[in-house]
Residue frames relative to the residue before (quaternion, step in Angstrom):
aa qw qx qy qz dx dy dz
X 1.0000 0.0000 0.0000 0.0000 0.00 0.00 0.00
X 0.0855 -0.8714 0.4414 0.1961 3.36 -0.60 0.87
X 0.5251 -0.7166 0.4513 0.0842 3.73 -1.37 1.00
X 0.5088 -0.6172 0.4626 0.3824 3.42 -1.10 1.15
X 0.3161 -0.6752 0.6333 0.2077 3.85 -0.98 0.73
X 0.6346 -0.2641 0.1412 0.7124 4.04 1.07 -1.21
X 0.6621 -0.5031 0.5554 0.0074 2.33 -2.32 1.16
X 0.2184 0.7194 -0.6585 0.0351 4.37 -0.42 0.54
X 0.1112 0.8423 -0.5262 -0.0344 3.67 -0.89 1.17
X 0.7488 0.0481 -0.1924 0.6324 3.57 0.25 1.21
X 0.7490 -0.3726 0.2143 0.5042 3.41 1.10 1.00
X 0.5503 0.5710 -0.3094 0.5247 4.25 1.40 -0.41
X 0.0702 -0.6923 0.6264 0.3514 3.56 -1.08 0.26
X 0.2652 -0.6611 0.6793 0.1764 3.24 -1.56 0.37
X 0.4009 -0.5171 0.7322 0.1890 3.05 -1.89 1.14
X 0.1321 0.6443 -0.7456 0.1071 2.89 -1.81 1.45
X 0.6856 -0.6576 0.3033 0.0746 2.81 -1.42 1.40
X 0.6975 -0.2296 0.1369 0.6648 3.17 1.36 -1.33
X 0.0690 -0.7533 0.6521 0.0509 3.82 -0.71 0.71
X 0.1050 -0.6225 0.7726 0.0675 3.02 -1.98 -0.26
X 0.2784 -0.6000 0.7482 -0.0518 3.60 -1.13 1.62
X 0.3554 0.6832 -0.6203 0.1486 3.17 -1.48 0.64
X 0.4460 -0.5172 0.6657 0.3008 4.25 -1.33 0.28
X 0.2775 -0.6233 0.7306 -0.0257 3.44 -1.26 1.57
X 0.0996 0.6881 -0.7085 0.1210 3.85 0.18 0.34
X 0.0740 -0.8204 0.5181 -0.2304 2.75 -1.65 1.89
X 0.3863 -0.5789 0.3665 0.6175 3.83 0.17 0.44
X 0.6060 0.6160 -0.3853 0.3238 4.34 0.58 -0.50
X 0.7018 -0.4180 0.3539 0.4555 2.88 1.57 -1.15
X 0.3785 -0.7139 0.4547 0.3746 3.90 -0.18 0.48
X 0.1406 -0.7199 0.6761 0.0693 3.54 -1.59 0.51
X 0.1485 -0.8202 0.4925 0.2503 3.23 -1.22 -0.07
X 0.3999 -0.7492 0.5278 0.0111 3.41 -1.23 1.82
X 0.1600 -0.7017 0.6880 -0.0933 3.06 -1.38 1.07
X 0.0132 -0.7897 0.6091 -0.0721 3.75 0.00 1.48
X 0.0086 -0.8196 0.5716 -0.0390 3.60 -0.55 1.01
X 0.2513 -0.6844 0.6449 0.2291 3.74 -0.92 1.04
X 0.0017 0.8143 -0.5739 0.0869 4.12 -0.29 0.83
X 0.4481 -0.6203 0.4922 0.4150 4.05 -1.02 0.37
X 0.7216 -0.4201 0.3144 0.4517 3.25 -2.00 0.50
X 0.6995 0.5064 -0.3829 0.3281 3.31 0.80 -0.93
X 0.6287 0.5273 -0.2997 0.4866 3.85 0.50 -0.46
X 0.5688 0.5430 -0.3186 0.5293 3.70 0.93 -0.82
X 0.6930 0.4491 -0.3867 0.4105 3.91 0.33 -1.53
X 0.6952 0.4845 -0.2724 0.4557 3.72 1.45 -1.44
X 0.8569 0.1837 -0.2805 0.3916 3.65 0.46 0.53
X 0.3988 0.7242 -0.4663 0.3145 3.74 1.41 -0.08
X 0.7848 0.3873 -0.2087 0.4364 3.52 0.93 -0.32
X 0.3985 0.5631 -0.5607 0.4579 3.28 1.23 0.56
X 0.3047 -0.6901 0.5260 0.3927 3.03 -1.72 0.06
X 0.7992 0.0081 -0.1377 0.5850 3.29 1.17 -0.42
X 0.0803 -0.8439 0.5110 0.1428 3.51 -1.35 0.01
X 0.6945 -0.5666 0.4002 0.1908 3.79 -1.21 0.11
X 0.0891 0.8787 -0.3885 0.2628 3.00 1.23 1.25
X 0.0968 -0.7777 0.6036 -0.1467 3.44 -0.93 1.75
X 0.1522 0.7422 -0.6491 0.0676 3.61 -0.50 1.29
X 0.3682 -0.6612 0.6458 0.1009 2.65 -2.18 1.00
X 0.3779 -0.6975 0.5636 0.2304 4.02 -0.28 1.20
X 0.6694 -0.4856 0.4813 0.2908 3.29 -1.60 0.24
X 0.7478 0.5374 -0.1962 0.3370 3.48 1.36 -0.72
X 0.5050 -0.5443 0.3202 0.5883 2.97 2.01 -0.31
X 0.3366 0.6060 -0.6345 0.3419 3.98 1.04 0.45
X 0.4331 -0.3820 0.7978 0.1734 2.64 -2.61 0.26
X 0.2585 0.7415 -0.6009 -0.1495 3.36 -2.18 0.13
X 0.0738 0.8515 -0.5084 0.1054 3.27 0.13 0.85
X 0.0768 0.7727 -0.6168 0.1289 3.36 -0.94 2.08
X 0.5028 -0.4142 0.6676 0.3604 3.13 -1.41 -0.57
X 0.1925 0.8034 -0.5624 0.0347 3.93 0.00 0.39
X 0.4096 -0.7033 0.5348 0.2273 3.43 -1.25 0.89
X 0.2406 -0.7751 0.5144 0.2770 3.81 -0.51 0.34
X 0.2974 0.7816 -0.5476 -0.0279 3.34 -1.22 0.15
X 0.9686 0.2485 -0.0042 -0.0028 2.75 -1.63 0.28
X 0.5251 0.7287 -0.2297 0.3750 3.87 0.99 -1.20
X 0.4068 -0.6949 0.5925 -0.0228 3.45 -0.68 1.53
X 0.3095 0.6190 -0.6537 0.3061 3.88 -0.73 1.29
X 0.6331 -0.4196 0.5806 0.2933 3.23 -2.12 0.20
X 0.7860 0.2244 -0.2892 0.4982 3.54 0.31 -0.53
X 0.5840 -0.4432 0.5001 0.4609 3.81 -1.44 -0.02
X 0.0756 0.7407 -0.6648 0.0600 3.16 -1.01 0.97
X 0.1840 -0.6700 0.6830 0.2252 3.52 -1.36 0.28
X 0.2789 -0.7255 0.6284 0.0305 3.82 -1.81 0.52
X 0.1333 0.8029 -0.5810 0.0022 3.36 -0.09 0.56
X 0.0348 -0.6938 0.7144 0.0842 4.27 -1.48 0.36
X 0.1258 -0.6366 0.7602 0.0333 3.26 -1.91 0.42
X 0.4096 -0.5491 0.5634 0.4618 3.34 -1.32 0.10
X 0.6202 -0.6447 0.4256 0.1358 2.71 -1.43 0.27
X 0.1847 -0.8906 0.3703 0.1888 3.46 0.31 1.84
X 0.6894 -0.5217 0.4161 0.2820 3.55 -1.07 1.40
X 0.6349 0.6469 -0.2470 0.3425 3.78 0.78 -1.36
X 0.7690 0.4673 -0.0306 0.4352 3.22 1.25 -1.56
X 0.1651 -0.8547 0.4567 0.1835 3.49 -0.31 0.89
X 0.2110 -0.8772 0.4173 0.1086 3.51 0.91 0.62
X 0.0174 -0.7799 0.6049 -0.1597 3.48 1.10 1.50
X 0.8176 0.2400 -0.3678 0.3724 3.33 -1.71 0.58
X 0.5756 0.6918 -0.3413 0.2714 3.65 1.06 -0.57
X 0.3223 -0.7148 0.5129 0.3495 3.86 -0.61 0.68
X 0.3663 -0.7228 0.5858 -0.0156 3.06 -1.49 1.11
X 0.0591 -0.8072 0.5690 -0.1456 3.67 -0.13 1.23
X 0.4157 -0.7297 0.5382 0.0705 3.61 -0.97 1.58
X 0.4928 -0.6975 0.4300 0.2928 3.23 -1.09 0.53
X 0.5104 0.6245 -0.2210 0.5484 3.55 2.06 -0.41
X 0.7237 0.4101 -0.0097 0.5549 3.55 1.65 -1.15
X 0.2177 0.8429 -0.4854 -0.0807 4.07 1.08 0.27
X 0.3420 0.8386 -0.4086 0.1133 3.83 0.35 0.67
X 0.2818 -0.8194 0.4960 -0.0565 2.40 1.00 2.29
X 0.5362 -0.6651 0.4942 0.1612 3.56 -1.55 0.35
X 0.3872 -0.7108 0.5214 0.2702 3.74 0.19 1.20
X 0.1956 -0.7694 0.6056 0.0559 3.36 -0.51 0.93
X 0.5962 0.6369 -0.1985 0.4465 3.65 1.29 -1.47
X 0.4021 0.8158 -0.3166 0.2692 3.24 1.11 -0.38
X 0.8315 -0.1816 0.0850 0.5180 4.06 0.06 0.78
X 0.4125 0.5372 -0.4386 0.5907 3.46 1.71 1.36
X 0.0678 -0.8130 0.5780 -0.0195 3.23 -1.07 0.82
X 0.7301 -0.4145 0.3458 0.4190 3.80 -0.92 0.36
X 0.7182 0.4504 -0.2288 0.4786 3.23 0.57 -1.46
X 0.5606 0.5926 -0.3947 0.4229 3.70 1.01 -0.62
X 0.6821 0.5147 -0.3901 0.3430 3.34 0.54 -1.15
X 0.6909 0.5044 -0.1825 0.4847 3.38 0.92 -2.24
X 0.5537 0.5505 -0.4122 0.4695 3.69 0.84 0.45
X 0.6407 0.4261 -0.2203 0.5995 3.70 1.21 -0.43
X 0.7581 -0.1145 0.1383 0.6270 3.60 1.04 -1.28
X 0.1839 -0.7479 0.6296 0.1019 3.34 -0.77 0.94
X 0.5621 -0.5619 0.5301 0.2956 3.56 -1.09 0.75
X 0.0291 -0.5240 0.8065 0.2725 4.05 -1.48 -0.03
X 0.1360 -0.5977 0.7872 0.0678 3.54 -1.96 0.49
X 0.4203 -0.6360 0.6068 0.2250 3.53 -1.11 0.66
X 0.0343 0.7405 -0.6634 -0.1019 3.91 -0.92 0.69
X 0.2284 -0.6551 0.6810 0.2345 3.62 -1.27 0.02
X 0.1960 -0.7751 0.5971 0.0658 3.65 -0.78 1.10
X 0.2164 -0.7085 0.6628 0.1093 3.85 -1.07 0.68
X 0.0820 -0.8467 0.5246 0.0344 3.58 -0.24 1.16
X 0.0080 -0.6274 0.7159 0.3062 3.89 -0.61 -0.71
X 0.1610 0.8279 -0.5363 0.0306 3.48 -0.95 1.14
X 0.8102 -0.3512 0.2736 0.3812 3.42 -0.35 -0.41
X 0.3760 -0.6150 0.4251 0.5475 4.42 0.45 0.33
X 0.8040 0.4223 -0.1936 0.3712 3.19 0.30 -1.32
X 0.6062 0.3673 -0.3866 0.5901 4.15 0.92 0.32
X 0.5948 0.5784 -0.3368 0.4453 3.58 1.35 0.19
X 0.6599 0.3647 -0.2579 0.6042 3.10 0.83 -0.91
X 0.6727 0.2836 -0.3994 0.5546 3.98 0.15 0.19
X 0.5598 0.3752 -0.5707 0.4692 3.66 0.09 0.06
X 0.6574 0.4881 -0.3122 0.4818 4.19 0.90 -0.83
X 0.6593 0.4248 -0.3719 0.4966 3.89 0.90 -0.25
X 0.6450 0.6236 -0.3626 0.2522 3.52 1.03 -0.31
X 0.2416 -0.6218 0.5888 0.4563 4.41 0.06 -0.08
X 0.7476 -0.4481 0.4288 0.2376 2.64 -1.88 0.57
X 0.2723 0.7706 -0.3449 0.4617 3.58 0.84 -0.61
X 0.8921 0.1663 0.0701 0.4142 2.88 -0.99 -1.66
X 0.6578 0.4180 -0.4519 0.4339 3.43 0.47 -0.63
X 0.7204 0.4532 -0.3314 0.4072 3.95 0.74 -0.39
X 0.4822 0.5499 -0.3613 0.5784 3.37 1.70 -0.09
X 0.7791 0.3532 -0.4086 0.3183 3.65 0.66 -0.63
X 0.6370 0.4717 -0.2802 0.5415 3.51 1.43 -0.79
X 0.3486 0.5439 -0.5335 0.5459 3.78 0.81 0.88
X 0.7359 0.4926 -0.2152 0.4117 3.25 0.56 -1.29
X 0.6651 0.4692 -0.2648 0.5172 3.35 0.63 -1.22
X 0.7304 0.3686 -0.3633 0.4457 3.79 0.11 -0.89
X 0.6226 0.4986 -0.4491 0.4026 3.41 0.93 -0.83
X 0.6260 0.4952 -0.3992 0.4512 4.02 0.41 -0.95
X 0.6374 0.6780 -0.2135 0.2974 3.69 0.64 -1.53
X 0.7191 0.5625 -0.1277 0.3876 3.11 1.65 -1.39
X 0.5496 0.7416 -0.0945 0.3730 2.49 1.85 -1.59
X 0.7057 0.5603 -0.0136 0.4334 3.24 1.04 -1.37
X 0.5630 0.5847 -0.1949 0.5506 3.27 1.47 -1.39
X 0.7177 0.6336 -0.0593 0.2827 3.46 0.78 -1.17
């Protein structure tokens, strides 16, 4: 069975963790699927596309270059899915081939964890905090730029944690 070596989608490579290439072959017709374990931070930058321009290079020394549609695919970790039809031209030799009578899709999640991912790339999330403090730790928390104020409470949570631990 051959394996995705790297990953280019709209011209960007992406670091993925674990994938699986393979022909979905259906009474409708056969497609081709691209399951990709990827960080939160790549997922947020493509979960809303609908399609994209997706060029892979196989362990064996294949080419692919499609138009692929993304969708969809329920898992614990962030994962992208991509399918194409399936271009007549191409003789996708070496690929695994999975019935629609027979789904034994390939556990990609397998011996990857969250913490793995946010170890390569860690997500930022914006919070908004409601304090009751003091006038005077107000009015400097309001002279400060954003910037810094997210550089100091990095700091703090990061020592805080430390300690807790």
């Amino acid at each position: 069975m051959a394996g995705i070596k790297s990953i280019n989608l709209d011209g960007e490579e992406i670091y993925v963790f674990n994938s699986a290439i393979y022909i979905f072959e259906s009474s409708s017709g056969s497609t081709l699927e691209v399951d990709m374990i990827v960080s939160e931070v790549t997922l947020r930058k493509y979960q809303e596309r609908d399609s994209l321009i997706t060029e892979i290079e196989l362990e064996d020394g294949g080419q692919i270059s499609s138009f692929m549609f993304l969708k969809a695919v329920p898992g614990k970790l962030p994962r992208l899915s991509l399918f194409c039809e399936i271009d007549p031209e191409e003789s996708y030799e070496g690929l695994l081939r999975i019935q629609e009578d027979h789904p034994d899709f390939p556990d990609i999640e397998a011996g990857i964890t969250l913490e793995d991912i946010r170890k390569v790339e860690m997500p930022n999330e914006k919070i908004t905090l409601k304090l009751n403090l003091p006038i005077n730790q107000v009015e400097w928390l309001k002279e400060r730029k954003n910037k810094e104020l997210t550089e100091l409470f990095r700091g703090l949570l990061e020592e805080y944690l430390e300690r807790i631990e």
